[in-house]
C-alpha positions as CSV (number, residue, x, y, z in Angstrom):
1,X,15.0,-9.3,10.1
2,X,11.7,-7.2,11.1
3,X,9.5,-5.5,9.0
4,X,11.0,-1.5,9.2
5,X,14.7,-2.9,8.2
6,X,13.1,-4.9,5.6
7,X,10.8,-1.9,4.3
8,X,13.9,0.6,4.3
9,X,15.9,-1.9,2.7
10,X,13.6,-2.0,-0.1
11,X,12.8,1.9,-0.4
12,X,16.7,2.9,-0.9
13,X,17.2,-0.4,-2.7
14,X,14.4,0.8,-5.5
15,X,15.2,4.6,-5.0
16,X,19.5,3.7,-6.1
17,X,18.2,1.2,-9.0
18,X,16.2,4.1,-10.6
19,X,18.6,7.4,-9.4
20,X,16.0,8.8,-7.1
21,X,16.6,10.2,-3.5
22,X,14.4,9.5,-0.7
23,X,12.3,11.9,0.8
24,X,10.3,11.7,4.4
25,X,9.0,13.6,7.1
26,X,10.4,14.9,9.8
27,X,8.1,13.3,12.9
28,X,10.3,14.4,15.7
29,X,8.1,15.4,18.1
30,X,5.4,13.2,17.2
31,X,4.9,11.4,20.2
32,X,4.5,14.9,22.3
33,X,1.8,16.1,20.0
34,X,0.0,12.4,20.5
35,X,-1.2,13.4,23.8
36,X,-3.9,15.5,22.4
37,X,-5.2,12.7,21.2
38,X,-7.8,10.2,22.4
39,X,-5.5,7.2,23.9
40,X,-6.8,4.6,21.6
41,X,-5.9,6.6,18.4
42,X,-2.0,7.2,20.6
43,X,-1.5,3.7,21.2
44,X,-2.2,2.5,17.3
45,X,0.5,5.9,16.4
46,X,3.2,4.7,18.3
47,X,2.7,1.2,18.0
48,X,3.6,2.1,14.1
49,X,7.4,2.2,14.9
50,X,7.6,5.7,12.6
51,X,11.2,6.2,14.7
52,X,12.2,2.1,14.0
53,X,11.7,2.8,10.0
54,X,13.3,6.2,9.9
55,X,16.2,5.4,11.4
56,X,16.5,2.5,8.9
57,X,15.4,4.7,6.0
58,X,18.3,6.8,6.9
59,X,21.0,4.2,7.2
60,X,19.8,2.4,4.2
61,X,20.1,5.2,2.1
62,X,23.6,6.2,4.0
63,X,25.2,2.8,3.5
64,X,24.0,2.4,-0.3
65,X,24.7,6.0,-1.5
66,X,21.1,7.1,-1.9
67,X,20.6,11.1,-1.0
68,X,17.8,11.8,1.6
69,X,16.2,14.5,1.8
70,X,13.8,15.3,5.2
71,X,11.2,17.8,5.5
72,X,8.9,19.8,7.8
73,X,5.6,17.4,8.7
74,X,4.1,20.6,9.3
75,X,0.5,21.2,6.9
76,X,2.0,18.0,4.5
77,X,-1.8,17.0,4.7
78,X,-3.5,20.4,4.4
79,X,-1.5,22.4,2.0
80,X,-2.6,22.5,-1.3
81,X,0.3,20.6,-3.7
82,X,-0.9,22.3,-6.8
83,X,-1.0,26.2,-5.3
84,X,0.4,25.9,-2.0
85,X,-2.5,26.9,-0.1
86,X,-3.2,26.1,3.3
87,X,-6.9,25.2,4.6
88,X,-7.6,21.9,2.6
89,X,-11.6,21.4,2.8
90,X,-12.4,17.4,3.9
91,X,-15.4,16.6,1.3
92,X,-15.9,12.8,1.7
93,X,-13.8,10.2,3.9
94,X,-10.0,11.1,3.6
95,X,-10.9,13.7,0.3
96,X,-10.0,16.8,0.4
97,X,-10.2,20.1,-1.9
98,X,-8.3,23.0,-2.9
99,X,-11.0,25.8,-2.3
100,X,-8.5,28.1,-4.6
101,X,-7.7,25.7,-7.1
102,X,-10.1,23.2,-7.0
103,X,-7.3,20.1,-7.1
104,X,-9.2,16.8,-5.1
105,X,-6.9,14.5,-3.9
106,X,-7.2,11.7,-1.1
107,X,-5.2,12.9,2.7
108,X,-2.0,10.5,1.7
109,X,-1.4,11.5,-1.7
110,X,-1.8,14.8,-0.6
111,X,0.5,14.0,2.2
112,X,2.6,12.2,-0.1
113,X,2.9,15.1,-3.4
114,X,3.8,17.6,-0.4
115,X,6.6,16.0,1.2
116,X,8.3,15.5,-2.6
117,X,7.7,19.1,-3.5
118,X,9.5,20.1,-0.3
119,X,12.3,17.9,-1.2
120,X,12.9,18.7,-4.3
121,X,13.0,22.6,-3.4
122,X,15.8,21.5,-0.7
123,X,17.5,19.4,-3.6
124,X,17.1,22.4,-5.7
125,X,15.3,21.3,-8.8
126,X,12.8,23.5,-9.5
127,X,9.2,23.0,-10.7
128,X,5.7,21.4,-8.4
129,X,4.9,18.3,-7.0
130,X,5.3,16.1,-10.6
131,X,8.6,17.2,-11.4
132,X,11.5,14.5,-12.2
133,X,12.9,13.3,-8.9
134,X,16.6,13.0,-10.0
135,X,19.1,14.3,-7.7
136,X,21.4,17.2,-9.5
137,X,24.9,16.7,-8.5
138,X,25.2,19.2,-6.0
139,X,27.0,18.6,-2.8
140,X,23.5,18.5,-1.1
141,X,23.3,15.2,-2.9
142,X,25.9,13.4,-1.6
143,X,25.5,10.8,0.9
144,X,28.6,11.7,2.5
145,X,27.9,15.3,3.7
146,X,24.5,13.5,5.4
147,X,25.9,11.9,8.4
148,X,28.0,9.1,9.3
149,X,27.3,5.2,8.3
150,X,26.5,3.5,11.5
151,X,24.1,1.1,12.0
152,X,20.8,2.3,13.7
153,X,20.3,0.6,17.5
C-alpha cells in the first residue's frame, strides 16, 4: 500500500472516530500555475502526488461515511484567519502578520486555520477559524449526496 492511501486512510479513519469532516483544498489547476515557477521548485510540487492523496482523501472519507468538505486554494496562505484580510506581511522565514489585526502565525497554520474556516462556512456552522468542527446534520453532511463510492485509479 503506498504512502497517499495509507495517509488518507488514516485522516478519515481519525476524522470518523472523533465526528469530524475532512476539509482540503481545492488544487485543481495546480500544475498549470507551476510553470511560473523556477523548474526545480516544479519538479519537488508535482513530485508531492497532491492529486494521488486527494483522490484517496475523497474515497476514504466516501467509503467510511466521513463528510468532506473542499475549498477555494485561493489566498489560504495570505488571508488573515482572525479578520479576513488579505495582504499577510512575511516578517521572518514562513511568519507572517496581520497588518490590521496584528495575529502572527507561521504560512501552514495560516494555510491550515483558512481552509477550516472556509469549510465550516460551507458546512454552515457559524463562528472563525477555532470553532467546533462537528458536522450538523444537514444534507450537506452526508456522504451520500458527495459522489459515488468507487475506488480512485
Amino acid at each position: 500500500m503506498d504512502n497517499a492511501r495509507k495517509v488518507a486512510r488514516e485522516i478519515v479513519t481519525t476524522a470518523k472516530r472523533l465526528g469530524y469532516a475532512v476539509a482540503r483544498e481545492d488544487l485543481t489547476g495546480l500544475k498549470e500555475s507551476l510553470r511560473k515557477l523556477p523548474k526545480t521548485h516544479r519538479t519537488r510540487l508535482l513530485l508531492m502526488g497532491y492529486s494521488r492523496i486527494e483522490r484517496w482523501i475523497d474515497w476514504q472519507s466516501l467509503k467510511h461515511g466521513v463528510p468532506r468538505v473542499v475549498v477555494d486554494a485561493r489566498n489560504t496562505s495570505n488571508e488573515c484567519p482572525k479578520c479576513d484580510f488579505v495582504g499577510l506581511e512575511e516578517i521572518g522565514y514562513r511568519r507572517l502578520r496581520c497588518p490590521r489585526c496584528g495575529f502572527e502565525g507561521d504560512r501552514d497554520e495560516v494555510g491550515k486555520l483558512n481552509v477550516r474556516k472556509r469549510a465550516l462556512r460551507i458546512l454552515g456552522i457559524t463562528g472563525g477559524a477555532l470553532t467546533p468542527p462537528n458536522c450538523p446534520p444537514n444534507d450537506r453532511c452526508k456522504p451520500e449526496s458527495m459522489g459515488g463510492t468507487e475506488e480512485p485509479p
